[in-house]
C-alpha positions in Angstrom: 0.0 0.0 0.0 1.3 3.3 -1.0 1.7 5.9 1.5 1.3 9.8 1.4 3.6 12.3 2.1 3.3 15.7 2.9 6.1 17.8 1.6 5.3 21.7 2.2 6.3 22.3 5.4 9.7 24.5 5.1 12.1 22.8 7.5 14.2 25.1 7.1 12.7 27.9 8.3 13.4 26.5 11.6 17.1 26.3 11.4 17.8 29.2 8.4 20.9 30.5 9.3 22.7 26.8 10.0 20.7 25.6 6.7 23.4 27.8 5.1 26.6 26.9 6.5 29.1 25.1 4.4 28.4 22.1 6.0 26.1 20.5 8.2 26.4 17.4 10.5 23.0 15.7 9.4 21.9 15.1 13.1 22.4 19.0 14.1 19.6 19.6 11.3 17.5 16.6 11.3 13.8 16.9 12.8 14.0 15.2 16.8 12.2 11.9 17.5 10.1 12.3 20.3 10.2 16.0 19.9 7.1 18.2 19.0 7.3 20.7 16.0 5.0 23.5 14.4 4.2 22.3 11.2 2.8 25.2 8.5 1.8 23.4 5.5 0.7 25.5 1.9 -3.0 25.4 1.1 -2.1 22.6 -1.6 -1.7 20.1 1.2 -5.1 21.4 3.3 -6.0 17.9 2.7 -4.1 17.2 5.8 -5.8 15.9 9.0 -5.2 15.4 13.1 -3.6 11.8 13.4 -0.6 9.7 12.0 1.4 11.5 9.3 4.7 11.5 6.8 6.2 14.5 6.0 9.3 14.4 3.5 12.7 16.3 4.7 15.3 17.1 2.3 18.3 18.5 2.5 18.2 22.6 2.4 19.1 23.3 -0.7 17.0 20.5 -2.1 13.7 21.9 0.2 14.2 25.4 -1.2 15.1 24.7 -4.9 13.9 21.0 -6.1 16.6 17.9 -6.0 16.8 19.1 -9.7 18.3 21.7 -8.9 21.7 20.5 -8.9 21.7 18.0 -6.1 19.3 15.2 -7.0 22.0 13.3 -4.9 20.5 14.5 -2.2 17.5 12.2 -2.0 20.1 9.3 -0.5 19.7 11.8 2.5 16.2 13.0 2.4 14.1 11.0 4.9 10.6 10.6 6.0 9.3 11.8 9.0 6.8 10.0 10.4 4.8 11.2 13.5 1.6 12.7 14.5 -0.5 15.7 14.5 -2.1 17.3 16.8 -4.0 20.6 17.5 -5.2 21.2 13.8 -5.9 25.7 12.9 -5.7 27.5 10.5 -8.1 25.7 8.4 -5.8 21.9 8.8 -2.6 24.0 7.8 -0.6 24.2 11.2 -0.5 21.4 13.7 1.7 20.4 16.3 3.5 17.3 15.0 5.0 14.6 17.5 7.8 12.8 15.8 7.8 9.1 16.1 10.5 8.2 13.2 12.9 9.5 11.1 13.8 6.9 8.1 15.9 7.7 5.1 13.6 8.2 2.3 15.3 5.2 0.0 15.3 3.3 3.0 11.3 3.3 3.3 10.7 1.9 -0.3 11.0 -1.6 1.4 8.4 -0.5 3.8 5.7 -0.4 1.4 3.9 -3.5 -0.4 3.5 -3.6 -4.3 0.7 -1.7 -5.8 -1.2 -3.5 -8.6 -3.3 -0.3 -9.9 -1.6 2.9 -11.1 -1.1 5.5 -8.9 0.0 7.6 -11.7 -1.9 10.8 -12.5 -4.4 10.4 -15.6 -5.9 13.1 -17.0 -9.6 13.0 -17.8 -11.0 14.7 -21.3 -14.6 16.1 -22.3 -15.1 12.9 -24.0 -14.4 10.4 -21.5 -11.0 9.0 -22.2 -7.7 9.8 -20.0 -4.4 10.8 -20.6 -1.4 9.5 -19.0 0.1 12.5 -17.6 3.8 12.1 -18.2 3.2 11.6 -21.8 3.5 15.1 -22.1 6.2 15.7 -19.6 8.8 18.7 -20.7 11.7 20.6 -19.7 12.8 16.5 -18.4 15.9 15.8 -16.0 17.6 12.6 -15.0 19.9 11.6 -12.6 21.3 8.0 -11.8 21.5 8.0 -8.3 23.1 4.5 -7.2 20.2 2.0 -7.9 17.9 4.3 -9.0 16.8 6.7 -11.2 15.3 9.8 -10.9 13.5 12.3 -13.4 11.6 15.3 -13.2 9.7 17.3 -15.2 6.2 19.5 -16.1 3.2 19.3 -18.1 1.1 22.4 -18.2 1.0 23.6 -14.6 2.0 20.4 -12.7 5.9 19.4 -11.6 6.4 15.9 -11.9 9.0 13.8 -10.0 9.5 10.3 -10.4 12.0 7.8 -8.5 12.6 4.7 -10.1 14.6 1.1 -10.3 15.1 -1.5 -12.7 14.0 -4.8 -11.6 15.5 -7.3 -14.4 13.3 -5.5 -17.4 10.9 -4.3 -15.7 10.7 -0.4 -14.1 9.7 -0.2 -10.6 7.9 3.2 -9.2 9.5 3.9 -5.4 8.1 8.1 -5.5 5.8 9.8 -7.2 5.2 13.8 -6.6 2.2 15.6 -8.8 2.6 18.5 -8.2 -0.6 21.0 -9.4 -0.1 25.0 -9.4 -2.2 26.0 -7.8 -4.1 22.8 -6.9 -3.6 19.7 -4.6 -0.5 18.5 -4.2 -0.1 14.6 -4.3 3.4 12.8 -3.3 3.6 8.9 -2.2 6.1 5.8 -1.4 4.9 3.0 -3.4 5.8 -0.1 -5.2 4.7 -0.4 -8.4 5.8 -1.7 -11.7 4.6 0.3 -14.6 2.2 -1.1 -17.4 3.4 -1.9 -20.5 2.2 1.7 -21.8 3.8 3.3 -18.5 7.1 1.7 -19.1 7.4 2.9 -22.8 6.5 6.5 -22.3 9.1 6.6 -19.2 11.7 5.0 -21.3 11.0 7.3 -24.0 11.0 10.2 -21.4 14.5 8.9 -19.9 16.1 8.8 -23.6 14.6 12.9 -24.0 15.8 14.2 -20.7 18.9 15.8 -20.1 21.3 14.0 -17.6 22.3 15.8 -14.3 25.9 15.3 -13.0 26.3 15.7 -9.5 29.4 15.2 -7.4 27.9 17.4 -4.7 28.4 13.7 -2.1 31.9 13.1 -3.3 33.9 12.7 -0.5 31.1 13.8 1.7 30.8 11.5 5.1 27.4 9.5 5.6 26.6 11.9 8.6 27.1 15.1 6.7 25.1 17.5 4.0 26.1 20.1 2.1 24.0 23.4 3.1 22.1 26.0 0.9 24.0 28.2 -1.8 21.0 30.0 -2.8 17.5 30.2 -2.8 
């Protein structure tokens, strides 16, 4: 079963001045288990409710400009944050949030149990048919990072990220983020290997984008992040 992340809360807020500094020991920066945060998220994720959640933490420079920004790296040391909320205002867009867990996100894609049906976003049309999103994916990115693959792109209003693996000849879907300006957001860890259609638009996709290279973790210890350069 898939699970839902929330990813607009701006962790970095809380630590801005150290989310800048050169470098950063990973547990000076990471969100506390069994500590208690305020957690602002953007009207896109109002969908949000009181009880369990997972929240997505990247690295600062990744949370203020996009892994493909330079650093798609960076998602070996993203994580999910998994805790609970409490003490919903604003309309479900600030809670208190009681951290139970912090997992490295690639770590949690063995959490999850396969997905048979898509959770891909389709498009419906005035006469009844959908489109496969990603079909019309521009301005595309890759990056091999280890055993997986990540690419990123937009169609109309909507960012699209994808992490993938290979699985023998078949593609395996790990994350997902659809991204709608100015709608709903949807992100999710899943386990799902793409349809026949699926894999041959992503396979076309891969062979369009343009590759990232990224040597931001060279030499960079397991308990260490680069910070921010900009924003």
């Amino acid at each position: 079963m898939s699970i839902e992340l929330l990813q607009t809360m701006e962790w970095s807020k809380l630590c801005w001045d150290l989310s800048f500094e050169e470098l950063i020991e990973l547990d000076l920066i990471l969100p506390k288990v069994g500590s208690t945060y305020t957690v602002k998220l953007s009207t896109n994720e109002d969908h949000a409710k009181e009880g369990r959640a997972f929240l997505l933490w990247q690295p600062p420079h990744s949370e203020l400009n996009g892994w493909r920004d330079g650093r798609p790296s960076e998602i070996l040391k993203s994580h999910v944050i998994e805790g609970v909320f409490r003490n919903a205002i604003h309309g479900n867009s600030v809670f208190d949030f009681d951290v139970i867990f912090c997992t490295k996100l690639v770590d949690y894609f063995s959490k999850v149990s396969e997905e048979k049906a898509s959770p891909l976003s389709y498009i419906g049309q005035p006469e009844g048919a959908s489109v496969f999103q990603w079909r019309d994916a521009r301005s595309l990115v890759k990056s091999n990072i280890g055993k997986y693959l990540y690419l990123s792109g937009s169609e109309c209003e909507t960012s699209l990220d994808a992490i993938l693996s290979y699985d023998g000849s078949r593609l395996c879907l790990h994350y997902s983020a659809t991204l709608h300006h100015p709608a709903s957001y949807q992100t999710i860890v899943t386990k799902y290997y793409l349809n026949q259609y699926e894999h041959i638009v992503f396979e076309q996709l891969l062979a369009q984008a343009e590759e990232i290279i990224d040597d931001s973790m060279l030499c960079l210890d397991q308990d260490k992040i680069k910070g921010a350069e900009y924003w």
